[in-house]
C-alpha positions in Angstrom: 11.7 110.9 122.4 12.9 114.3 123.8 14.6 115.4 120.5 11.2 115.0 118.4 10.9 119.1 119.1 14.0 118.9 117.3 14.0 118.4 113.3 16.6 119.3 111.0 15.1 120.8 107.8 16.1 121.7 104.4 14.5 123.5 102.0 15.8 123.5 98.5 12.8 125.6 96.6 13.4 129.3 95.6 10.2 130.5 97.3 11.2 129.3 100.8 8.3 131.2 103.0 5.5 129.3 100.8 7.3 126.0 101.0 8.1 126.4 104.8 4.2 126.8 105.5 3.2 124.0 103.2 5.5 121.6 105.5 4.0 122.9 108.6 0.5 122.2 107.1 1.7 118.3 106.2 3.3 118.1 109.7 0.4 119.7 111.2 -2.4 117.7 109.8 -1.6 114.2 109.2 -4.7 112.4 107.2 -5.6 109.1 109.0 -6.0 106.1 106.6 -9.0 103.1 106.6 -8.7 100.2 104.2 -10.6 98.2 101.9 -10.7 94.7 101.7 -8.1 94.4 104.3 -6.2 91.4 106.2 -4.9 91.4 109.5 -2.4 89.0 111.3 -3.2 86.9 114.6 -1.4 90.2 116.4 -3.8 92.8 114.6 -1.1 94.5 111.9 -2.9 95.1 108.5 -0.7 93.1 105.8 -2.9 94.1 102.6 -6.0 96.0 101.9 -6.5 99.5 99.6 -5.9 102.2 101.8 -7.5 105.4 101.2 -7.6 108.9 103.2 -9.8 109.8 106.3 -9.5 113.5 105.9 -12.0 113.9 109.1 -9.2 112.1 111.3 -6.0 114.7 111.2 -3.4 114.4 113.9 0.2 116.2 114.0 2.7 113.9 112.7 4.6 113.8 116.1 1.3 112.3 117.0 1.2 109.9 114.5 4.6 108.7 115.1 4.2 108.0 118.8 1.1 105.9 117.9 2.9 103.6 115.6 6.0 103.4 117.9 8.3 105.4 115.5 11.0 107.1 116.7 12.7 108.5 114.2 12.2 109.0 110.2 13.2 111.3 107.2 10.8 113.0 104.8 12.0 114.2 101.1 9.7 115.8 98.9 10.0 116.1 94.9 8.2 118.6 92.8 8.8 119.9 89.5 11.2 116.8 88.9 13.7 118.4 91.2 14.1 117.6 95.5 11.7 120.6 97.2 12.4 120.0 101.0 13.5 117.3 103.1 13.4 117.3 107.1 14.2 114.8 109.3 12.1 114.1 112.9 12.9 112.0 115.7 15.7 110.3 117.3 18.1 107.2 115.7 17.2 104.8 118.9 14.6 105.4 121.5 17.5 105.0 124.2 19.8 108.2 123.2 20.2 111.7 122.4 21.5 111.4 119.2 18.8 113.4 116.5 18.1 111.9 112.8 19.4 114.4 110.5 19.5 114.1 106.5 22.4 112.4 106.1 21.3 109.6 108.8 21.5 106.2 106.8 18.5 103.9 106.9 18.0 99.8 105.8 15.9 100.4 102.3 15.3 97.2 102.8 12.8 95.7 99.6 13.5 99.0 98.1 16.9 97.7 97.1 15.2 95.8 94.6 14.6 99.1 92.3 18.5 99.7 92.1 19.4 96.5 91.4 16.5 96.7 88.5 18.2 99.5 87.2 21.6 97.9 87.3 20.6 94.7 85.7 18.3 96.9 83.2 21.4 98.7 82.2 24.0 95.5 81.8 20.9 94.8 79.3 21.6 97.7 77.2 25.5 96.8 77.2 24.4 93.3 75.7 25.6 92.3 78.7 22.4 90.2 79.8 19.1 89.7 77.8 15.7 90.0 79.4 14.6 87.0 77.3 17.6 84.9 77.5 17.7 82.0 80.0 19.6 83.5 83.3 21.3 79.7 83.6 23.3 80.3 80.4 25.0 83.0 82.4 25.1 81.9 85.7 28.4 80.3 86.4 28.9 78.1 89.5 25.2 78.1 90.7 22.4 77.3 88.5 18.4 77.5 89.1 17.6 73.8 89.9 16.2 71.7 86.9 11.7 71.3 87.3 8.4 70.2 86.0 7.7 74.0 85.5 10.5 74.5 83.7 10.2 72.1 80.4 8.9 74.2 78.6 9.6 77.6 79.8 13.5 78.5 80.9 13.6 81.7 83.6 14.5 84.5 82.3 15.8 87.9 83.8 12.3 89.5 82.9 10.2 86.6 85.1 12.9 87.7 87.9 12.2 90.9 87.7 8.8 91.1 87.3 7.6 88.2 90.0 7.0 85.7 87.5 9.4 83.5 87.6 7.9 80.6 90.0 10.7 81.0 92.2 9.7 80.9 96.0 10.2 83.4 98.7 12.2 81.7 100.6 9.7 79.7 102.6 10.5 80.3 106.4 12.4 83.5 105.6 16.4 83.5 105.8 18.0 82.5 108.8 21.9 81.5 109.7 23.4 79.9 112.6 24.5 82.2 114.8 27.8 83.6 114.3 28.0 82.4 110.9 28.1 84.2 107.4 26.3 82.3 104.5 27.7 82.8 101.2 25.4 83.5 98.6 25.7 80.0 97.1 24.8 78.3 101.0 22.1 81.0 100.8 20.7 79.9 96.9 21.1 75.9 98.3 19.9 76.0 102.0 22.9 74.8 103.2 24.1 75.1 106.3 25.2 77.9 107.9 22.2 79.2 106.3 18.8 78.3 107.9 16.7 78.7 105.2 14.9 76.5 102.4 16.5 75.9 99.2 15.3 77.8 95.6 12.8 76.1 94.2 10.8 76.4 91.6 7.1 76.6 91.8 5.2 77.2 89.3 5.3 77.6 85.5 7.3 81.2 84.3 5.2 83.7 83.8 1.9 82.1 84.5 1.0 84.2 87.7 2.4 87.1 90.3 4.3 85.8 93.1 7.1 88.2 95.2 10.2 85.9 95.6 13.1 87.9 97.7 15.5 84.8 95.9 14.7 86.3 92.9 17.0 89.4 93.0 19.2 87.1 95.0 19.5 85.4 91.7 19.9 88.4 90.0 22.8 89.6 92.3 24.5 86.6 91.4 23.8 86.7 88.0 25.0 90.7 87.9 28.3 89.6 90.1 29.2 86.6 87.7 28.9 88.6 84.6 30.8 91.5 85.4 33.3 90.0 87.6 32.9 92.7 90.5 31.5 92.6 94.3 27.6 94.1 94.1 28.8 97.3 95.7 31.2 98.2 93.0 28.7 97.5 90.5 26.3 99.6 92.3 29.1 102.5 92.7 30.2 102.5 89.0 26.5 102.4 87.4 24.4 103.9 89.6 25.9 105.4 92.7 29.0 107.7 91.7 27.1 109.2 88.6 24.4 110.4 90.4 25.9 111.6 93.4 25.0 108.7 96.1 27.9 109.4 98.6 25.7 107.9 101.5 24.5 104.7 100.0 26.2 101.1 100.1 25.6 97.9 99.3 27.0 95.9 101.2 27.3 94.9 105.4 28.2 98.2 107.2 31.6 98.8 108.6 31.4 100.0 112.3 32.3 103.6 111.1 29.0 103.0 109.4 27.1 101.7 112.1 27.7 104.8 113.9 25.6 106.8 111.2 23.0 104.7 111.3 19.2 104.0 112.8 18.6 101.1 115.0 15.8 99.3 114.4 12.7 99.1 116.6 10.2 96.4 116.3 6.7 96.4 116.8 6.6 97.0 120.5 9.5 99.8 120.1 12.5 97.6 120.9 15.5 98.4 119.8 18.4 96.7 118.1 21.8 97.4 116.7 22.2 99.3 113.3 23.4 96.4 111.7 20.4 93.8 112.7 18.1 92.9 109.9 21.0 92.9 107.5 22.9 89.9 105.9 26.6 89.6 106.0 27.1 88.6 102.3 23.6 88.4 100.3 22.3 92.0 100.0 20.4 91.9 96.5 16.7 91.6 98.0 17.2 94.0 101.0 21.0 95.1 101.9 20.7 98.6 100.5 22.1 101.1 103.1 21.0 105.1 102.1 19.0 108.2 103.1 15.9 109.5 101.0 18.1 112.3 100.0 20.0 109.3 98.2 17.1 107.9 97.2 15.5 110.9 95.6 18.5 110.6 93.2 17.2 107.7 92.3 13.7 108.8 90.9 14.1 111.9 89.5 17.2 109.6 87.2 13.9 107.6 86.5 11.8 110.8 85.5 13.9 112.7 83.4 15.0 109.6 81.4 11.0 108.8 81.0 11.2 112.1 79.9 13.7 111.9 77.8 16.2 114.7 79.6 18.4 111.9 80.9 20.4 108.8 80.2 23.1 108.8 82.7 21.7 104.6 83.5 19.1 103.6 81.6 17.8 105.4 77.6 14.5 106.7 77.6 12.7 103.3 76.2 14.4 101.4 78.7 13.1 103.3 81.6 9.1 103.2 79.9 9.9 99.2 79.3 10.8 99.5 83.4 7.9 101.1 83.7 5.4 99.3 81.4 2.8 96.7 83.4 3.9 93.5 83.0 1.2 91.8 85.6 -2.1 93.4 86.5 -2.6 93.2 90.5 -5.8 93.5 92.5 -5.7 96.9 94.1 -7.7 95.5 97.4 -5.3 92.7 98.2 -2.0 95.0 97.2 -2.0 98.5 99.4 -3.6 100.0 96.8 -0.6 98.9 93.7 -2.5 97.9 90.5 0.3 97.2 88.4 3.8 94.9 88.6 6.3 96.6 86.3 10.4 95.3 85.6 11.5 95.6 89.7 9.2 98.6 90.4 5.1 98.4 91.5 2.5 100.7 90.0 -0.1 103.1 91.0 -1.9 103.5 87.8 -5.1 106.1 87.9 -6.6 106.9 84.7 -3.6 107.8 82.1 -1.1 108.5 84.7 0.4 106.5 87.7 3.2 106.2 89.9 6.4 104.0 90.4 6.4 102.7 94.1 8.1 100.4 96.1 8.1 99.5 99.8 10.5 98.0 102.3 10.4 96.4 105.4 13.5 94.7 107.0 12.5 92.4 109.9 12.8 93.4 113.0 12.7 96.9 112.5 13.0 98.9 109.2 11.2 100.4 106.7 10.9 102.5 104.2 9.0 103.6 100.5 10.0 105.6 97.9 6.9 106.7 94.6 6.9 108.9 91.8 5.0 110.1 88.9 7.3 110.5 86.1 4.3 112.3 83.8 4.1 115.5 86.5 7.3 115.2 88.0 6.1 114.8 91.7 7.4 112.2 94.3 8.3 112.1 98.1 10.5 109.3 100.2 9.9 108.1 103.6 12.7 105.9 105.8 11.6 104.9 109.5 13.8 103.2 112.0 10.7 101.3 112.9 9.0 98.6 111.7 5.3 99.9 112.0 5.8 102.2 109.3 3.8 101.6 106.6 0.7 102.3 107.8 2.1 105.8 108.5 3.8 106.3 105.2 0.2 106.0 103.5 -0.7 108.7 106.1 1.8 110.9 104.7 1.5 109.7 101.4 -1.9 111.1 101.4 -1.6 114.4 102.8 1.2 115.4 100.7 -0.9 114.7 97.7 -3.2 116.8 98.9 -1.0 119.5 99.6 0.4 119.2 96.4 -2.5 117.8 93.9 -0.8 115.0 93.2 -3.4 113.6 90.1 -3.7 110.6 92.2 -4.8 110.7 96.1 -5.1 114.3 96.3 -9.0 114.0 95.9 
């Protein structure tokens, strides 16, 4: 970790001495976090409880990295709906030289799941798809396996989207002999090469909140069979090329794109190749490859459409249908998210809140991306470790309050 004195930084703000010294406060005095309500695993990691700011526990963010065993991540800061700074810190694996910089591509892991919201969202407003249409009547050589929980209510591209369609998780995770590459379809059945279970369904649409990674699997086979295309030329002709994405993928890296990415390190700082984590062919629940600088694209497209300044993917009522709750969540059981909107979690706090999503690609990614589309104000976080999350809230909460966010900054 001999290259963490070594950060690339950019700052894109017109008053660059004011900017520079409110990064060197955030990097300088990294809130600790304590939770409410929370859960731990047999090995000690937190999985859920409301975190909230210790403000008496401040540490550098160096600091804070070596304590969670990450060795490298990027930081990118919105403000006034436009990017303010990004800087990058660390190394890509704990073995080499190499320093992150902000064109270093990360796994987004569960973050994926916002852009393929936004794609499916937008084949919606070409008539495309229908939120309230069953997604079997346009599935094509796959369809979501007959149950008792389906009688009387089909799935629909808003239960996908939203949770609530009784799908499961997978059970087990997703596995594959080694060697192999599942299709999508050996993926959706549990056949072999894939190791995983089959989809199921299991429980009644839209009768309760339950995260299902084979839902947007669903979705990315629903989005390839009505357009025809591979998922990464969907994603480069709706969301990608307009806004500018030239570092983002979707689909299993090349080796020329290996060589501009993180490895992963797990929980005890082991690293693995760039590429681990990742599926060959089934990318819809966590194959996004991109940097925050992508990803910053990303919201403020969100913000200005909520505003209505912007409709370069979704109109302005499509983005505040995105963003509307469609399941309440308990904040002490869900970091701190009180709201489940159309592929995007909330932060609500009084009558604003922010869009948010987390990732975390096993062994050794992760990442979040939030925003508040009222004030304009966001920030993006990718680690090449998987211990991240706890840190994130750490950041999360002292940029706030450096920048008075309307939520967290108190």
């Amino acid at each position: 970790m001999n290259n963490m004195n070594k950060p690339i930084e950019i700052i894109f703000g017109i008053n660059k001495g004011e900017i520079s010294k409110k990064i060197q406060r955030i990097e300088n005095s990294i809130v600790g976090v304590d939770y409410k309500s929370p859960k731990k695993t047999d090995d000690g990691i937190i999985i859920e409880g409301m975190p909230i700011p210790n403000s008496e526990e401040k540490k550098p963010l160096t600091d804070r990295m070596a304590e969670f065993k990450i060795h490298g991540l990027c930081i990118a800061v919105i403000d006034n709906f436009e990017v303010e700074w990004a800087k990058s810190y660390g190394v890509i694996n704990i073995h080499k030289e190499n320093s992150i910089t902000l064109e270093t591509i990360f796994q987004a892991a569960s973050i994926t799941k916002v852009i393929m919201s936004m794609m499916a969202l937008h084949l919606v407003e070409k008539k495309l798809l229908n939120l309230d249409e069953p997604v079997n009547n346009k599935l094509k050589d796959w369809k979501i396996p007959d149950s008792e929980f389906t009688k009387e209510k089909e799935i629909t591209l808003r239960y996908l989207l939203s949770h609530t369609s009784g799908i499961n998780p997978p059970d087990g995770g997703f596995g594959r002999e080694e060697g192999s590459s599942p299709t999508i379809i050996q993926t959706l059945k549990g056949e072999l090469p894939a190791k995983n279970h089959s989809v199921k369904v299991m429980f009644e649409p839209g009768s309760k909140h339950s995260y299902s990674n084979f839902g947007f699997i669903i979705i990315e086979k629903l989005l390839e069979d009505v357009t025809g295309k591979r998922l990464n030329d969907i994603a480069n002709e709706i969301i990608f090329e307009p806004l500018g994405m030239s570092n983002s993928f979707l689909l299993f890296p090349s080796k020329e794109i290996q060589k501009r990415m993180v490895n992963p390190h797990d929980a005890t700082g082991k690293d693995y190749e760039p590429h681990i984590g990742l599926s060959p062919q089934v990318f819809g629940c966590g194959g996004l490859l991109t940097t925050p600088l992508d990803l910053t694209k990303i919201l403020i497209e969100i913000m200005n459409a909520f505003q209505g300044k912007s409709n370069k993917i979704l109109s302005t009522p499509m983005v505040k249908e995105m963003l509307t709750r469609v399941v309440p969540l308990d904040p002490l059981k869900m970091w701190g998210l009180t709201g489940q909107g159309l592929g995007v979690f909330l932060s609500e706090w009084n009558d604003t809140f922010f869009l948010d999503h987390k990732g975390s690609n096993y062994p050794g990614s992760s990442g979040v991306m939030m925003a508040n589309p009222k004030s304009g104000q966001g920030v993006v976080i990718m680690a090449n470790g998987v211990n991240g999350h706890e840190l994130f809230e750490s950041i999360k909460f002292t940029v706030a309050q450096e920048y008075g966010w309307p939520v967290w900054s108190n």
